[in-house]
C-alpha positions in Angstrom: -15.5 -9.4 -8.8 -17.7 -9.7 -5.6 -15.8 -12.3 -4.4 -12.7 -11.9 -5.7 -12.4 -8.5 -3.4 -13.3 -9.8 -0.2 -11.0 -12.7 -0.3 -7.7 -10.2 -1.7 -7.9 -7.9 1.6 -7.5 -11.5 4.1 -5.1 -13.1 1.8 -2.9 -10.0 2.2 -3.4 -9.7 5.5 -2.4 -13.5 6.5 0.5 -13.1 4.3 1.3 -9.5 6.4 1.1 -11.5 9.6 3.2 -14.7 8.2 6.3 -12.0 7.2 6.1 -9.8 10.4 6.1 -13.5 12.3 9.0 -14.8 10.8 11.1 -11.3 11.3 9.9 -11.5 14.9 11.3 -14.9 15.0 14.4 -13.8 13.1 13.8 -15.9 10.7 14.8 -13.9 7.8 18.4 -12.9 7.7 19.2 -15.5 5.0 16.5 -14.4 3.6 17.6 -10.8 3.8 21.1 -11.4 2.7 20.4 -13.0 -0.5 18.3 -10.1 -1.5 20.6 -7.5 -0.7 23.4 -10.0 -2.5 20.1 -9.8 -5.8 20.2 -6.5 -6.2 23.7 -5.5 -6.1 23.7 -7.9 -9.3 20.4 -6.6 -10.7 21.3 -2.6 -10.0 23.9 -1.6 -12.1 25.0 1.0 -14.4 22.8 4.1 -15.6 19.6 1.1 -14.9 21.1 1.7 -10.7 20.9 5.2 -11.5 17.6 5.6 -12.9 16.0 3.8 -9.9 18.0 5.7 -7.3 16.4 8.9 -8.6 13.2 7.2 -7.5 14.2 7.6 -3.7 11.3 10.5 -3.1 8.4 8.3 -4.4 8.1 6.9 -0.7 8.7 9.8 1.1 6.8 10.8 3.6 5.7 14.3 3.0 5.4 13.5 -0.9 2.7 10.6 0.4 0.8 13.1 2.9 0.8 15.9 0.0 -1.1 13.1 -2.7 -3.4 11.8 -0.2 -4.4 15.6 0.5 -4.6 16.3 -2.9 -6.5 13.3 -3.8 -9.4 13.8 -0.7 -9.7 17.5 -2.0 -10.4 16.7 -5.7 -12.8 14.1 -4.3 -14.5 16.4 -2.2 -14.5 19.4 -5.0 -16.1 16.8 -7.4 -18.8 15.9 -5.0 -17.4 11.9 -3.7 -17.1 13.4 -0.4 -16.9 9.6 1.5 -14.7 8.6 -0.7 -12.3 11.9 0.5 -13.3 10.4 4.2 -11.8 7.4 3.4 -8.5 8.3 1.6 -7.7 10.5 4.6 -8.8 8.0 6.8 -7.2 4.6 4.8 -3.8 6.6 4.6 -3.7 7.9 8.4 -4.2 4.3 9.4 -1.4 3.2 7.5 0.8 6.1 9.2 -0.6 4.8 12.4 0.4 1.3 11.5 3.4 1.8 10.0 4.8 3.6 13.2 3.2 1.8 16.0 4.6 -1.3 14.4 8.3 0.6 14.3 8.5 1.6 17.3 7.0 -1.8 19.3 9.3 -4.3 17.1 12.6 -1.7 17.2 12.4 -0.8 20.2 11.0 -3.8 22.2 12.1 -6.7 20.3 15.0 -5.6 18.2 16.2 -2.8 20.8 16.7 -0.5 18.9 19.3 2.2 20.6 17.9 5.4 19.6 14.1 6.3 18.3 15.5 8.0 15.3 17.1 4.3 14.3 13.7 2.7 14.8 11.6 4.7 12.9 14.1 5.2 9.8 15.8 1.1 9.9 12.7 -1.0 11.4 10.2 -3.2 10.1 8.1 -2.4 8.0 9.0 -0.1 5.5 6.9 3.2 5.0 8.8 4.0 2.0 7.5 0.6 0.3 3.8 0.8 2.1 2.9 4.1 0.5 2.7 3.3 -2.9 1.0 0.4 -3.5 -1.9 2.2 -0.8 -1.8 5.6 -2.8 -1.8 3.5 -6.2 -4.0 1.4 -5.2 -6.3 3.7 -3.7 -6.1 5.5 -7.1 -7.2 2.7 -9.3 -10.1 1.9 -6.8 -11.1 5.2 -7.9 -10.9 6.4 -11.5 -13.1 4.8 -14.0 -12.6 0.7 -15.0 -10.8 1.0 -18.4 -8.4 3.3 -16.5 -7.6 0.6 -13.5 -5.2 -1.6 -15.6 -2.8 0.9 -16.1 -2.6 2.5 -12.7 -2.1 -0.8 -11.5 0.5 -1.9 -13.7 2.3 1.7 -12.8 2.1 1.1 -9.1 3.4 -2.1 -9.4 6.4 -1.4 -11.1 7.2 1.9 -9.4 6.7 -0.1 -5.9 9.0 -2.7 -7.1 11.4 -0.4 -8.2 11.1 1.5 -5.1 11.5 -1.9 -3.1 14.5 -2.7 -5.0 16.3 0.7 -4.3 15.5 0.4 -0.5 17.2 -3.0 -0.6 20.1 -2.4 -2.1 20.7 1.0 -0.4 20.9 -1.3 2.8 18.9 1.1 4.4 16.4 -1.5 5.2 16.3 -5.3 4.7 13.8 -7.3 2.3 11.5 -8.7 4.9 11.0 -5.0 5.7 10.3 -4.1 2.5 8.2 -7.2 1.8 6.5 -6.1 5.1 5.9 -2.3 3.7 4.6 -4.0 0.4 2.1 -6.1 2.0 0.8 -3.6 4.5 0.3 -1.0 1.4 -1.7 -3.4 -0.4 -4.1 -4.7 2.5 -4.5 -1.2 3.4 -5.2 -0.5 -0.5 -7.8 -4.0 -1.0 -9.5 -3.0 2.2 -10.4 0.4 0.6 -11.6 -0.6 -2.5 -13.7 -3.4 -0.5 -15.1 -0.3 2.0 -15.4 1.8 -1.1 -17.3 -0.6 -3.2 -19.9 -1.5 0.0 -20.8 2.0 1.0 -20.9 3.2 -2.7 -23.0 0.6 -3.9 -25.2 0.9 -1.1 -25.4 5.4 -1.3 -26.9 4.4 -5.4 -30.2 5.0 -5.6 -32.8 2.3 -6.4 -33.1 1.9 -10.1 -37.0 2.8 -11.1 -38.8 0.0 -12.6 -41.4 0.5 -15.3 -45.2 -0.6 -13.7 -46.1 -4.3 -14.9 -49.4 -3.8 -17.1 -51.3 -6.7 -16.9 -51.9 -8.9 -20.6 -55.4 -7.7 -21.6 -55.1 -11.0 -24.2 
């Protein structure tokens, strides 16, 4: 376990660096073209419906309102670091997730308008707020509970993912990009979580040795 979630949060973040590379390189329009050409196969019929209605899972101001909500119950039930660092984990991604926008759409990708930038460029907020919320989540509730959040916030990011695809508002290495920034954001806080936790427990007593009188 130890080990296992300090090698997660590099591994994501190499692979992060590896995807925003190659779209910097423009590398990936094949790439993107296939999985636009996936999706229009894969969404169809009420099953293109269904995940279409998903659209407000990434939104911005639904993201903002769970991380608020989350830091507060937090902070009512006495984990007040761990509030610190939801508010904290999830502004950073904000902060990412724009700065990076804005540099590669308007910099490298030139990007007329700002508007254009922030809503089309790489990566994609929409997919980076889910796996951070549900991963942020499952680094929180008790351990029999984990699975399950997990397996949720997989599908509904993949799900999401496949509905920002084929909407052809933004391409899969954005996506991809969104996904992986998410879930290094989401391993880094369970690693920070798990350190400063661990180290706020207090010292477990130990009984006094009596010596053997035999």
């Amino acid at each position: 376990m130890a080990r296992g979630i300090r090698v997660l949060p590099m591994a994501s973040f190499l692979a992060l660096v590896a995807i925003t590379a190659l779209r910097l390189a423009g590398s990936t329009e094949g790439m993107d073209a296939n999985a636009t050409h996936l999706t229009g196969r894969i969404l169809r019929g009420p099953f293109d419906t269904f995940v279409s209605s998903l659209w407000f899972l990434g939104e911005p101001q639904l993201g903002t309102a769970a991380a608020v909500l989350l830091a507060a119950i937090l902070a009512y039930r006495g984990r007040r670091l761990a509030a610190v660092l939801v508010l904290g984990s999830f502004g950073l991604a904000t902060g990412l997730e724009l700065g990076m926008r804005l540099s590669i759409g308007l910099l490298v990708t030139h990007h007329p308008t700002l508007g254009e930038a922030l809503i089309h460029e790489f990566p994609s907020g929409h997919a980076a707020r889910i796996p951070l919320l549900g991963g942020m989540v499952a680094a929180l509730v008790p351990r029999p509970l984990r699975a399950p959040v997990l397996v949720g916030t997989i599908v509904l990011a993949l799900l999401e993912a496949l509905d920002r695809i084929d909407s052809t508002l933004q391409s899969a290495s954005d996506v991809i990009g969104g996904l992986l920034l998410g879930t290094w954001l989401a391993l880094c806080f369970a690693l920070v979580l798990w350190r400063t936790e661990r180290g706020a427990r207090p010292p477990v007593p130990t009984e006094p040795r009596v010596p053997d009188s035999g």
